[in-house]
Each structure stands twice: as C-alpha cells, then as structure tokens.
VEXDREN-2710 file (C-alpha; in Angstrom, 1 decimal):
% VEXDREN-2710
k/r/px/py/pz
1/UNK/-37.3/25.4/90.9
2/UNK/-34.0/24.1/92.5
3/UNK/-33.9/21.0/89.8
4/UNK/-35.0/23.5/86.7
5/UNK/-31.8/25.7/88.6
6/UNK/-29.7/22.5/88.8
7/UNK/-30.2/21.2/85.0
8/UNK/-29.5/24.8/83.6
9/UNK/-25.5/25.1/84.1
10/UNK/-25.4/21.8/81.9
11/UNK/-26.2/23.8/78.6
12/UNK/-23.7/26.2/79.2
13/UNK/-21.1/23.9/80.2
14/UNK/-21.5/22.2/76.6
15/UNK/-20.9/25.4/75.1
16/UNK/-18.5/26.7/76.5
17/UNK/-16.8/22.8/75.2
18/UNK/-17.8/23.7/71.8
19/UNK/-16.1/27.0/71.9
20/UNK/-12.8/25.5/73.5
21/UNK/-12.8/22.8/70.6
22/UNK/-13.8/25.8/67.7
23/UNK/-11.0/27.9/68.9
24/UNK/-8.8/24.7/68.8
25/UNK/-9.5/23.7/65.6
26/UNK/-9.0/27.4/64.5
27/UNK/-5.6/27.2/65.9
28/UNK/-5.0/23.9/64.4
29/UNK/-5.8/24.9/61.0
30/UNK/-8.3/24.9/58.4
31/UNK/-8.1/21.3/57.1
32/UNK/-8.3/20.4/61.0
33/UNK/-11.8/22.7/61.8
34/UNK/-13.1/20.7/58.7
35/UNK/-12.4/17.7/59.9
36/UNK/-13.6/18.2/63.5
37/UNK/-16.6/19.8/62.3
38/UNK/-16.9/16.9/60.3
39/UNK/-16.5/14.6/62.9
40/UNK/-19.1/16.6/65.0
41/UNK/-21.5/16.4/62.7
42/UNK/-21.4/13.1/61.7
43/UNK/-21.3/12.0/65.7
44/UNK/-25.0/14.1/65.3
45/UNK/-26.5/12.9/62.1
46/UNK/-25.8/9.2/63.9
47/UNK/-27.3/10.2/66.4
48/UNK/-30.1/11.6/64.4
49/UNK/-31.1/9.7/61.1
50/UNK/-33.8/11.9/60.2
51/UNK/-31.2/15.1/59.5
52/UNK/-28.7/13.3/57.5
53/UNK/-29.9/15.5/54.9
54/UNK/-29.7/18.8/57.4
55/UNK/-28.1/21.7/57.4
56/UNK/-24.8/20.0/58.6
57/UNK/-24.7/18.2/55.6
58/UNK/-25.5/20.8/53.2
59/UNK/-22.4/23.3/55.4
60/UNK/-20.1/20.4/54.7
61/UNK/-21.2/20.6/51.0
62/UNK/-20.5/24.5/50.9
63/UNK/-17.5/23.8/52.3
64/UNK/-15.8/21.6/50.5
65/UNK/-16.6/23.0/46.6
66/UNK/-15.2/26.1/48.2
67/UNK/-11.8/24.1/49.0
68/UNK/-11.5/22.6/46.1
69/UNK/-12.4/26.0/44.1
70/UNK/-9.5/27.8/46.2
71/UNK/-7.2/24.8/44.7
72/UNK/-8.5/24.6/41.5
73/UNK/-7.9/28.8/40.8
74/UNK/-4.7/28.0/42.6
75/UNK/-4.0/25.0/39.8
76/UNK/-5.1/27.3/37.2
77/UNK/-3.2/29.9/38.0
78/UNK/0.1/28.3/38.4
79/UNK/-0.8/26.3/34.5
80/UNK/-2.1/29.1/33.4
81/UNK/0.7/30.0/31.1
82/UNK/0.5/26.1/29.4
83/UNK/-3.3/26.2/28.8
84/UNK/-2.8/27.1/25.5
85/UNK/-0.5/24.2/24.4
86/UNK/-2.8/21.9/26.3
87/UNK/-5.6/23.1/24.0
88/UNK/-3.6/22.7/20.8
89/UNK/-2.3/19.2/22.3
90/UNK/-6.2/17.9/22.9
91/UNK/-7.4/19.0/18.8
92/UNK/-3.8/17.5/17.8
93/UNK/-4.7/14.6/19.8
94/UNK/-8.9/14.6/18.4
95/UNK/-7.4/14.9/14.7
96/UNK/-4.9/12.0/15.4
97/UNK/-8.0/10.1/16.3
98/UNK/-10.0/10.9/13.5
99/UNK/-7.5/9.8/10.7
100/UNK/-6.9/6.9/12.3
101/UNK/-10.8/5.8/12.2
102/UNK/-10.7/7.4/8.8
103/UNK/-7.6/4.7/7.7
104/UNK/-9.9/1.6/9.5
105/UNK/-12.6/2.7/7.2
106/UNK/-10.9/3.4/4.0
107/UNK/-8.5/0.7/4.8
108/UNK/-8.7/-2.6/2.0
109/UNK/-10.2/-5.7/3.6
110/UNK/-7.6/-8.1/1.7
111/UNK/-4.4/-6.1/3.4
112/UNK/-5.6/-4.1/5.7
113/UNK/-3.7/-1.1/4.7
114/UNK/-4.9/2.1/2.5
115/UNK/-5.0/1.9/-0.8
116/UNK/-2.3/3.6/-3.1
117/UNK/-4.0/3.3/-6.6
118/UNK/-7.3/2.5/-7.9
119/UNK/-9.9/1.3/-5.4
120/UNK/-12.6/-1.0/-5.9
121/UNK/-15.8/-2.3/-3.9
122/UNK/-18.0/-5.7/-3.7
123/UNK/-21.7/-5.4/-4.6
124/UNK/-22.3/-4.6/-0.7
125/UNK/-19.6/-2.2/-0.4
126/UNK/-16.5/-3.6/0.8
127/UNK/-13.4/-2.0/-0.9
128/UNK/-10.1/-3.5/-1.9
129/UNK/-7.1/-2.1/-3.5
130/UNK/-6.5/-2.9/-6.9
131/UNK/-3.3/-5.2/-6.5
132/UNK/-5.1/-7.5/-3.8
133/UNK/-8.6/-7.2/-6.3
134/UNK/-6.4/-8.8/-9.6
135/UNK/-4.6/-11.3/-7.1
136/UNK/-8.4/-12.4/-5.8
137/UNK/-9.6/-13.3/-9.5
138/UNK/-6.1/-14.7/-10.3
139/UNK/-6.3/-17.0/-7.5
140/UNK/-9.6/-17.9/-8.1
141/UNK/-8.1/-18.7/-12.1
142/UNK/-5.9/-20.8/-10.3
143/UNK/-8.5/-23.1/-8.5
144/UNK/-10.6/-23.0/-10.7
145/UNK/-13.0/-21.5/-9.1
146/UNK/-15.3/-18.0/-8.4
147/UNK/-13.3/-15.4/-6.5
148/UNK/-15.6/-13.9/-3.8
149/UNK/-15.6/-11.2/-1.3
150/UNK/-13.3/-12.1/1.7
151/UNK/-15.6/-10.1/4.1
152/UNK/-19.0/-11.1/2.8
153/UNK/-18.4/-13.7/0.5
154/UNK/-20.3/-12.4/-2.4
155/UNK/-19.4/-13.2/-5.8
156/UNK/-16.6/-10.4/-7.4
157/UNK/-15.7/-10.2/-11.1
158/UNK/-14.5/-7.1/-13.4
159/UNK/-18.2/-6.9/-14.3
160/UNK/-19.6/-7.5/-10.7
161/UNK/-16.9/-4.7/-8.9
162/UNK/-16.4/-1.2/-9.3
163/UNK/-14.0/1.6/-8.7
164/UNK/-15.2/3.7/-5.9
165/UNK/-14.0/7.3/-7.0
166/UNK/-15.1/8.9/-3.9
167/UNK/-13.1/6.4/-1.6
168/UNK/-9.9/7.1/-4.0
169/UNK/-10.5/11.1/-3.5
170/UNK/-10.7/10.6/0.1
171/UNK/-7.5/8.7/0.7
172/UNK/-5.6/10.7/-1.5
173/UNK/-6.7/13.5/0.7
174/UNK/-5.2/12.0/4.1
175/UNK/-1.6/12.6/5.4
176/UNK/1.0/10.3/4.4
177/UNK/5.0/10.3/6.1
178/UNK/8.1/10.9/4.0
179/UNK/10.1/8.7/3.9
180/UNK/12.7/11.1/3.8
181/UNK/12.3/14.5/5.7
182/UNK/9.6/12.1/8.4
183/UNK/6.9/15.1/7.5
184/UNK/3.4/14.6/6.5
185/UNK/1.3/15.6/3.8
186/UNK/-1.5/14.8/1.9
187/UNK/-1.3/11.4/-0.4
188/UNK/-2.2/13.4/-3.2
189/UNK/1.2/15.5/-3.4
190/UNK/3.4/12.9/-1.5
191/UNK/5.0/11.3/-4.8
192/UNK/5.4/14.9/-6.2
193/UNK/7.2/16.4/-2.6
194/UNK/9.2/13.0/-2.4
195/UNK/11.0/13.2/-6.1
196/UNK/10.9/17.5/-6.2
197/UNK/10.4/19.0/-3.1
198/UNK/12.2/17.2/-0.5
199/UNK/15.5/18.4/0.6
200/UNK/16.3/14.8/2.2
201/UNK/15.5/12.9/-0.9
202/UNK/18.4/11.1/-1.6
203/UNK/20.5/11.8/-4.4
204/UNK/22.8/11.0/-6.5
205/UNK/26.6/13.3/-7.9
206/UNK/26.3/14.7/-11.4
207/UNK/29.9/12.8/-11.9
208/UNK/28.2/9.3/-11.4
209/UNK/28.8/8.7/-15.0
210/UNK/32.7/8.9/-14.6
211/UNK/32.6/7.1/-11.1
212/UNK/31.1/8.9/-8.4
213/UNK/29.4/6.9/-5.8
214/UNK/28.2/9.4/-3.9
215/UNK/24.7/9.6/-2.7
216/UNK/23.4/11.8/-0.1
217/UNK/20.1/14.2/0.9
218/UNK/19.8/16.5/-1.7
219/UNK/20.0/19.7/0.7
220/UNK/24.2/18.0/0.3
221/UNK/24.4/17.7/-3.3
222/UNK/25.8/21.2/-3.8
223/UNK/28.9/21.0/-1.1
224/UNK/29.7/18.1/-2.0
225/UNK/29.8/18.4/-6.6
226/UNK/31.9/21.6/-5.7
227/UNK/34.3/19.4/-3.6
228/UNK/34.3/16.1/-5.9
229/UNK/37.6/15.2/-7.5
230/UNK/36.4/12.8/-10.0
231/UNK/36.5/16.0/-12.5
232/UNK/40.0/16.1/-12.2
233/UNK/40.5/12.7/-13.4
234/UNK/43.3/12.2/-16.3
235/UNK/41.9/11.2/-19.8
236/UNK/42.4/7.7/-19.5
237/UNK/41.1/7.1/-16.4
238/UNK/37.9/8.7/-18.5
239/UNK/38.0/6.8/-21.2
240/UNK/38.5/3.8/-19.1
241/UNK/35.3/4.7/-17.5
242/UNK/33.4/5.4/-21.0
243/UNK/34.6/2.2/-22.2
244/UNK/32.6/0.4/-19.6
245/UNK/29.8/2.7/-20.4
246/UNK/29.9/1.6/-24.5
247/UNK/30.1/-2.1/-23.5
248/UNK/26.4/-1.5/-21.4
249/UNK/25.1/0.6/-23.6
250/UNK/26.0/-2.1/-26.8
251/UNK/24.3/-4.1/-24.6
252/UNK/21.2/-2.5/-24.9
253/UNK/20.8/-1.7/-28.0
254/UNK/21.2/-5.0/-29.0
255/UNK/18.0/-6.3/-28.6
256/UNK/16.6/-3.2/-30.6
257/UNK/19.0/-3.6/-33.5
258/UNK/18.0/-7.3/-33.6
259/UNK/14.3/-6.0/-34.2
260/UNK/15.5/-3.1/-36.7
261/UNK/17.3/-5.7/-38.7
262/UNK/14.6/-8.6/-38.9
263/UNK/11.9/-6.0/-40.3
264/UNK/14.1/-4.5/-42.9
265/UNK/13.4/-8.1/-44.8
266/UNK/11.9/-6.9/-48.2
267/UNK/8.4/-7.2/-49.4
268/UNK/7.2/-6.0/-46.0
269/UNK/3.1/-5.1/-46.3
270/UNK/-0.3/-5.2/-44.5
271/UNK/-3.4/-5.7/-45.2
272/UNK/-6.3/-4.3/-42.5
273/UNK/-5.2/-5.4/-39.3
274/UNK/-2.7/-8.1/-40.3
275/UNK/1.0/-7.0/-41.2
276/UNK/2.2/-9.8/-43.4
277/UNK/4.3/-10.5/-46.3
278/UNK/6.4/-13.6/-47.9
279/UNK/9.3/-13.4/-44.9
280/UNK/7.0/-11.8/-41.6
281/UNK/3.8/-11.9/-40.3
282/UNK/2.2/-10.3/-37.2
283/UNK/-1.3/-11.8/-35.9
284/UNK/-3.3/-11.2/-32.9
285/UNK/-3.4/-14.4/-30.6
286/UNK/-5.7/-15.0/-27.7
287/UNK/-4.7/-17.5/-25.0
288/UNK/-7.7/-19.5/-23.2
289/UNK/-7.8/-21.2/-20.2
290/UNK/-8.0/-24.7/-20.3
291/UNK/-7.6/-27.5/-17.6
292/UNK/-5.5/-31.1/-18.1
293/UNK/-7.5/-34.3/-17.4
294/UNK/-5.5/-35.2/-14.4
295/UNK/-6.1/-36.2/-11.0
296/UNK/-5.4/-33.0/-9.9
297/UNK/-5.8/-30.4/-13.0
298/UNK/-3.7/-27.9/-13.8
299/UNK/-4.4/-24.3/-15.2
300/UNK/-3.0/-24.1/-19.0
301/UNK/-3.6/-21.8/-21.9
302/UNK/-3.9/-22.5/-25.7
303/UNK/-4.8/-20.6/-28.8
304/UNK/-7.1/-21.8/-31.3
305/UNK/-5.1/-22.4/-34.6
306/UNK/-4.0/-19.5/-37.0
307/UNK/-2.0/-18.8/-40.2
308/UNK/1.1/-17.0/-40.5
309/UNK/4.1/-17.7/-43.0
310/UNK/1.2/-19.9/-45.1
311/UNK/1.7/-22.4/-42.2
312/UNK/-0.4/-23.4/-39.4
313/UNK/0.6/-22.4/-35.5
314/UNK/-0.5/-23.3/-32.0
315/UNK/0.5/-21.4/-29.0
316/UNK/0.3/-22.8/-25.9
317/UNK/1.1/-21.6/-22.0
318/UNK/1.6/-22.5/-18.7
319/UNK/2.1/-20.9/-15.2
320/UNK/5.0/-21.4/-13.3
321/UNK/6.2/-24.5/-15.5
322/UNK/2.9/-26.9/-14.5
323/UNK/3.8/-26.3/-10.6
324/UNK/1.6/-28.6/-8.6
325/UNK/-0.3/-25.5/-6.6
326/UNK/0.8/-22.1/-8.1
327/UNK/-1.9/-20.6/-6.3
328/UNK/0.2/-21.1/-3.1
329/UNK/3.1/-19.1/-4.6
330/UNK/3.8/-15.4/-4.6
331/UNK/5.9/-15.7/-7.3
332/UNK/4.0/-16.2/-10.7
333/UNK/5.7/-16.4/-13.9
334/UNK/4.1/-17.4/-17.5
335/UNK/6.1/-19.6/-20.2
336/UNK/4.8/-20.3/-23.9
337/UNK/5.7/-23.0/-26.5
338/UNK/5.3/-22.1/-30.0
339/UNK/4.2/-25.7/-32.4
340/UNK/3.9/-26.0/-35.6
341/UNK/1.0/-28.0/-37.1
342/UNK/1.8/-27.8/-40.9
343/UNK/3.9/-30.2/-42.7
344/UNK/7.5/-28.5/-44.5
345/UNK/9.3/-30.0/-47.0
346/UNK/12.8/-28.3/-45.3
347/UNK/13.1/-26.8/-42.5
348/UNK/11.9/-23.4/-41.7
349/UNK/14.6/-21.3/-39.4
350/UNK/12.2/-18.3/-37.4
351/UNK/12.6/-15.6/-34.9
352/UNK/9.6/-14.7/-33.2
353/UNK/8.6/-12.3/-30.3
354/UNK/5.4/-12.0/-28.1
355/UNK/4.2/-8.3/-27.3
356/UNK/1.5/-7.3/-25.0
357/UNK/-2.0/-6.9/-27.5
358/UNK/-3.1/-3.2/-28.4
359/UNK/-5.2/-3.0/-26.0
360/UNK/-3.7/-4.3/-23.1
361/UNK/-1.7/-3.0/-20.2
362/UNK/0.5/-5.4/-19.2
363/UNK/3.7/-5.0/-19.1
364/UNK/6.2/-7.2/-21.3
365/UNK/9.6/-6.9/-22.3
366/UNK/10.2/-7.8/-26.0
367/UNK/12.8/-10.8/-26.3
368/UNK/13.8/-12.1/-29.7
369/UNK/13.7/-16.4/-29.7
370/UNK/15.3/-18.7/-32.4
371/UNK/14.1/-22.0/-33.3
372/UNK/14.8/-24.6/-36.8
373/UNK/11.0/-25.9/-37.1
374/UNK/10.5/-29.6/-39.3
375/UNK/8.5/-32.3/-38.9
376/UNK/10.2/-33.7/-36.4
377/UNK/11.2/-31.1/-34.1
378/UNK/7.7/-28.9/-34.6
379/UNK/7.6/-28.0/-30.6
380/UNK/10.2/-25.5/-29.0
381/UNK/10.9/-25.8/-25.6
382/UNK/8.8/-23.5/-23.1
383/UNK/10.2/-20.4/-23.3
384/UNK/9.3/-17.4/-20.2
385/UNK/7.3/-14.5/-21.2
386/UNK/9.0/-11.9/-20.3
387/UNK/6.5/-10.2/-18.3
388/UNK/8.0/-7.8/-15.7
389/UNK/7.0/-9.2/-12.2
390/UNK/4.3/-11.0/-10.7
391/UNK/2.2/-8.4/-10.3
392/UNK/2.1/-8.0/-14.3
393/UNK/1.2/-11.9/-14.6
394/UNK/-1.9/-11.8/-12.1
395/UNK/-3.0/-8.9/-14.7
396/UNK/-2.8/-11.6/-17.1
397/UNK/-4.1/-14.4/-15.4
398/UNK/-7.2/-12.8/-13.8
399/UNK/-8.4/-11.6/-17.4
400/UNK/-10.7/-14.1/-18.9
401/UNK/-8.7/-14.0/-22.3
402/UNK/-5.1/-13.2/-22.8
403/UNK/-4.5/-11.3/-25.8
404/UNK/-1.0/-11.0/-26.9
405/UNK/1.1/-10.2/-30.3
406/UNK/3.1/-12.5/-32.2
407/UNK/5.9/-11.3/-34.5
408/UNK/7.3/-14.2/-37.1
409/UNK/10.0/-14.0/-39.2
410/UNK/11.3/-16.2/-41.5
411/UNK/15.2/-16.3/-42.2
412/UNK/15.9/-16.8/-45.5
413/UNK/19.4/-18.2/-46.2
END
C-alpha cells in the first residue's frame, strides 16, 4: 500500500503541468495553443505509432479547416464587394481563350493567319486562304511541277480543292480590331464599321479639291470644314488650282479617247463571236504553257496561230522577262510580244490592246501599243501586260490556260 500511495501523486503532478502549459498557451494566444498542442501531440503519436491516426490527429484536422474557414469568411468579406468583377474578369478571360483556339483552328496552314476572303481545303481537310491557294499552284506553274498540300502533302488543284463555306461563315463571325477606334467586332461588319461607322476613320476636308490637306478622324471633320480658309481663296488662286486639276484629268482621259477614236474606223461589224471588219478585228486568244529546251527550262506561253486583219499572228509571253527562278520572287509580272507570220507587201502600221477574256477575273488595265509590222521587223519588243499587281498575275499563272482579248487596228494612212 505505501508504494501504490507513493506512485499516485505522479499523475497528478503531470496534470497539474498540463494545466500550467493550457493556461499558458491560452494566454499566449491561439496560434500558440495550436502549436503546443501540436507539438504535444506529435511528442505522443512518436511515442505511439499505432495512434497516428487517433483522435489527436483528427482534433488537429478540426482545427485547422476551422482556421482557415475564419480566414477565408474574413478574405471574403473584405473582397466581397470585387467578386463580381472577378467573375466577369474569369468568362472575359474563358472567351479570350476560346477565340484564340478558334483562330489556331480556322487559321490557313500556308500563313498562319485567318482568312479574309474565300477559304479553301485539301482532300483531308486542311484549309488555306485563297491568296496563299493561287500562289501554291502558281509556284508549282513555275517549277514545273504538282502543287501539294503543305501540311499533308496531298496533291491540290482547282478540281482537287474546295471552298469550305462553313469555315468562311465561322471566321466571318469572330471579332476583328479597328484599326481606327482599337474596338472589336465581328469580321462580317468590320469593313462596313471601318468606311461608315467609325468616328476615328480618317478623313479627308471637302476643300481637298482646291488644296486642302487636311486629314483627320472623322468625329473632326466638322470643326475643322467650318474653320478652313481655303473657301476664301481669291479666283486665281482657284483657277490656278483647277488648272492642275484639267491637266490630270486630260491625262486620263487620254487613254479612253485613244480607244473612242480607233473604233470609230468605218466599216466596223461582227459576225458571232468575232468583231471584225476591213480596219479592226477582235479574237479570243489563249496562252499555253510551254517550256524552252534549256539546261534549266523556263516557264513561257504561246498561242496557237489565228487570223485577224486577213493575216496570220502569234502571241507569245513570258514571266518576269525569262528571270532565271521567278518562283523565288514575290514580285511577278507578265510581258507579251505580238509576231506576225504572214508575208506584206508594205508595211502594216497597228495599234493593239490585250483585255482580260469574258470570262475571266483578272484584273488588267487596258494600254494602247504601236508597232510598223514588215517582213523584216515582224516581232515587237516584249511589251508588260498591264496586270495590276502580283497578286492578279498568280491568277493568271496558276490557271491552266490564259484566255485574254486582243484588239487590232489597222491605221490606214
């Protein structure tokens, strides 16, 4: 009985140590009680392996969702009044996302950047804009070779590709920046907000055609036409200015009246599709492509032989004036020489003009050419087609034909 009396003092001393340390901690603090009753409880569970999953452990657990909860209601309240922003910001930041998947989707594989016009697609599916689609096949032209695919490598033609109408719809549909006002909106409507809508479109003074230079956002325009001074200009500073004007605009019409006054020559008829008479004839020519026999061939065109005038013609062409490797150049250009096959017996003075064929697209400028044909000088020099821009001459070059319009006329002295 005296050692059972002895060894029962022991448990009360180490309680009465635990409730000096409890009432410490609770002075120190609740992060401090944690922490000691942390510490206590991890001195135990080393102790005893078998309880790591005890109550201790599941106390500590209790206690620490309930600190964090007290701090997260705290967070929440003191953001409360942002949370809506911070919602809008997250589905502004989710739509963001999803356009720009959307534009690696719908992108072209040639450029890598969406398409603006027509959109076509390889038999497996892979889309390309129209420009980079023409400059594929007019590259190919080029080297004489068949375009393919530049993702899978499977053959492409006019009659192997087609326009993917739902692609075009769906691009048209995504936002686009001004250039102007920096806003977005739809693809669809951009052009139409950009020329009619916008008030930072630039513009330009209603008095630009007696020498304003003035050009400003169009939201502007309207302060400054009721502040311009060129209105008040004396009448021969104006006519000095219309003068200039006349000398341009003769300039212009020159070509035209050239044309006017080489088909009022007399006699002038047709017969089905052919416009012809003694003095001018108009024929349908098609170019094909042809290849020269040297070590390194080049790309030419020629026309199989026709009548006009009761003589015999050949038209040949050539891109960028026989360069060595036009397929390396951006720029693309076409020239044509006009040769007479027939024997004269004096020579025959013409002006003649390529246009674009009735049922083609391109793009050419009409420009009126001179030339003294006889036997001996039955070639003119290579002469440019006055296509637009190189954009224009891949359309040409990536056709399998080119079909064009020649106007003759015969000056009669």
């Amino acid at each position: 009985m005296s050692a059972v009396e002895e060894r029962e003092p022991a448990p009360a001393a180490s309680s009465a140590a635990g409730g000096a340390m409890m009432m410490a901690a609770a002075a120190s603090g609740p992060s401090d009680s944690l922490h000691h009753v942390g510490a206590s409880n991890s001195s135990q569970e080393t102790n005893r392996p078998e309880l790591e999953e005890g109550p201790s452990s599941k106390k500590r657990a209790r206690l620490e969702p309930e600190s964090g909860s007290a701090s997260g209601s705290a967070a929440a309240a003191g953001s409360g009044s942002g949370s809506g922003s911070a919602a809008g910001g997250a589905k502004a930041a989710g739509e963001n996302k999803l356009e720009e998947r959307l534009y690696s989707v719908l992108c072209c594989t040639v450029c890598l950047d969406l398409p603006k016009a027509s959109v076509y697609q390889c038999t497996n599916g892979h889309l390309m804009c129209a420009g980079c689609f023409i400059h594929l096949l007019a590259d190919a032209r080029l080297k004489e070779e068949q375009a393919t695919c530049p993702n899978c490598r499977c053959e492409i033609s006019k009659s192997l590709c087609c326009r993917n109408l739902a692609v075009e719809k769906a691009v048209s549909e995504l936002p686009s920046e001004c250039g102007f006002c920096l806003k977005q909106f739809p693809r669809s409507i951009l052009e139409r907000h950009q020329k009619e809508d916008c008030q930072d479109r630039v513009m330009q003074c209603k008095y630009k055609r007696i020498g304003c230079p003035w050009q400003g956002p169009f939201h502007e325009l309207t302060a400054h036409e009721g502040e311009c001074g060129h209105p008040t200009k004396t009448g021969n500073e104006l006519m000095e200015i219309l003068d200039e004007m006349d000398q341009n605009h003769k300039k212009e019409m020159q070509l035209y009246n050239s044309i006017f006054n080489l088909l009022s020559f007399e006699k002038i008829g047709y017969t089905g599709t052919d416009f012809c008479s003694q003095t001018c004839h108009k024929k349908e020519v098609q170019f094909r492509p042809y290849r020269t026999d040297d070590f390194i061939t080049r790309l030419y065109y020629e026309t199989p032989r026709f009548t006009v005038l009761n003589q015999t013609w050949v038209l040949k062409a050539r891109v960028n004036d026989s360069e060595r490797n036009p397929n390396l150049s951006c720029k693309r250009t076409l020239s044509f020489q006009l040769i007479l096959k027939s024997k004269v017996n004096s020579p025959m003075e013409c002006s003649f003009l390529l246009l674009k064929g009735p049922y083609d697209d391109v793009k050419i400028n009409p420009v009126i050419y001179h030339f003294a044909f006889t036997n001996e000088s039955n070639e003119t020099d290579y002469l440019p087609l006055p296509i637009i821009d190189s954009v224009e001459c891949n359309k040409l070059l990536a056709a399998k034909n080119i079909n064009l319009r020649l106007f003759i006329f015969q000056i009669q002295k």
